[in-house]
C-alpha positions in Angstrom: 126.3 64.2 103.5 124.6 66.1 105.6 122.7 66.4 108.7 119.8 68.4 109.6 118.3 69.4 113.1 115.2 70.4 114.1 114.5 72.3 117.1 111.5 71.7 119.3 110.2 74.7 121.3 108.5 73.5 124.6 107.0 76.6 126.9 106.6 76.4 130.1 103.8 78.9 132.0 104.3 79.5 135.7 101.9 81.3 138.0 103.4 82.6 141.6 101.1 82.3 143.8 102.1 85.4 146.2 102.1 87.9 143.1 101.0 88.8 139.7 101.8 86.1 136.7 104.6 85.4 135.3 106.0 83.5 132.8 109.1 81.8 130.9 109.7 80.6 127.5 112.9 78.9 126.6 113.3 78.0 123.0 116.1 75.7 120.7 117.5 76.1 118.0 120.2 74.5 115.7 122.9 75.0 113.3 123.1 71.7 110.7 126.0 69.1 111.0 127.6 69.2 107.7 129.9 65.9 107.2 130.9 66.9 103.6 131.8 63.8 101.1 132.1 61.0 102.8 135.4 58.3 101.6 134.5 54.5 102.0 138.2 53.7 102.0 138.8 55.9 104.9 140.6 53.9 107.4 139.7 56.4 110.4 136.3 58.3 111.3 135.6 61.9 110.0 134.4 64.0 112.3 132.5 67.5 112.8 131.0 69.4 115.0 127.7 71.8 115.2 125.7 73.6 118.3 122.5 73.7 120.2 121.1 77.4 121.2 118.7 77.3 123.7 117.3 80.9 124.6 115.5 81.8 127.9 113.1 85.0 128.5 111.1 85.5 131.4 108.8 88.9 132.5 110.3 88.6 136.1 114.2 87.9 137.5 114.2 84.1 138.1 116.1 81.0 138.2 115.7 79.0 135.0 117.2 75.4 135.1 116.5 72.8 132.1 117.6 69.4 130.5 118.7 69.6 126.6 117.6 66.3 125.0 118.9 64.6 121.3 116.5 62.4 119.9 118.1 58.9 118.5 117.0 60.4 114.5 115.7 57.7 112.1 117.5 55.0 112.9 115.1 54.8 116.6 118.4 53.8 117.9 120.9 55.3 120.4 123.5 52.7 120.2 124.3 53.4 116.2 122.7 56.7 114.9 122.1 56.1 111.2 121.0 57.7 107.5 119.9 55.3 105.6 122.7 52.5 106.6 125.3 55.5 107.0 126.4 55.1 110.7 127.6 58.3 112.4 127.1 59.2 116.5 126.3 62.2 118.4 128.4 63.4 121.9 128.5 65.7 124.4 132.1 65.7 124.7 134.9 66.3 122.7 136.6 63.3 123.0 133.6 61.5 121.9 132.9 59.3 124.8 129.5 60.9 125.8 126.6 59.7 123.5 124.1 62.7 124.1 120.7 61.3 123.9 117.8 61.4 126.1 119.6 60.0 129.2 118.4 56.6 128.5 120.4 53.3 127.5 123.7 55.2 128.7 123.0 58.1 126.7 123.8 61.5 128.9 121.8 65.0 128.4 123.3 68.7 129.6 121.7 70.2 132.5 122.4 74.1 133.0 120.6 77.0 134.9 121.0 80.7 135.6 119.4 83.6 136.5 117.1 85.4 134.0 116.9 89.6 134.2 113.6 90.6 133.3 112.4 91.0 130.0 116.4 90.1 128.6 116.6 86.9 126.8 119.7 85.1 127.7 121.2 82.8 125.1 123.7 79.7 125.7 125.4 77.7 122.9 126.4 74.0 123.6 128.6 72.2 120.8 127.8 68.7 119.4 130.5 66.9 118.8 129.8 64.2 115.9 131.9 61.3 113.8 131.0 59.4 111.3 132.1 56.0 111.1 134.9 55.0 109.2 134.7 51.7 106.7 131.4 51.9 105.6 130.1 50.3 102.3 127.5 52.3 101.3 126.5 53.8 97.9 127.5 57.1 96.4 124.4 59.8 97.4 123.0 62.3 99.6 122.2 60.9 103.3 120.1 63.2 105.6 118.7 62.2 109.5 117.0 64.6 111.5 117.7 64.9 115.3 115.3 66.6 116.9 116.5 68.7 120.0 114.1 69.3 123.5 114.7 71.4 125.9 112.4 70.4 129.4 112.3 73.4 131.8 
């Protein structure tokens, strides 16, 4: 079983009004969340973790500050993340307390900012920590969702 994300790349353009223009571009990216085989009988969850990139750049030396979104996948649903009846969750912390989602329905996002040198794209790496409920009845086969990530800037 495994899980697939997609990054979304949303740009921002910015134009100072007391010089020439300028402009920032942050952009996400993924590594997969790989569950491996999945055992019905299991009494306890199985658990895994993968990250979220997100990679600033901007022409001038600014302050960049943004909001890294998870979407809810195929399922449409927060509460109970799911591939194809295979329930698993997404969290922002390790203890698995945080859903990350899209700050809705007590889902939390990460907020971070720093200051960008000009012309040096800065990269930061945030973990997702994932588990994959335990007790399921489901039948023997591949299950995929894809979460997409959005960074807002």
């Amino acid at each position: 079983m495994k899980m697939a994300f997609a990054g979304a790349v949303v740009a921002l353009l910015a134009a100072s009004p007391a010089g020439p223009a300028w402009g920032q571009t942050c952009v996400v990216s993924s590594i997969g969340n790989l569950f491996g085989t999945y055992n019905p009988m299991a009494a306890t969850a199985q658990t895994s973790t993968s990250t979220v990139s997100v990679t600033c750049r901007s022409a001038v030396a600014t302050s960049v500050l943004y909001t890294i979104q998870l979407s809810s996948g195929g399922s449409g649903n927060f509460g109970v993340r799911g591939m194809s009846g295979l329930r698993y969750q997404l969290y922002l912390d390790a203890s698995r307390t945080q859903i990350w989602g899209d700050g809705t329905g007590g889902t939390v996002t990460v907020s971070d900012g720093y200051v960008l040198q000009p012309n040096v794209p800065t990269t930061r790496t945030y973990t997702v920590y994932s588990r994959l409920l335990a007790s399921q009845r489901v039948a023997p086969g591949a299950y995929t969702d894809i979460i997409i990530a959005r960074v807002i800037y």
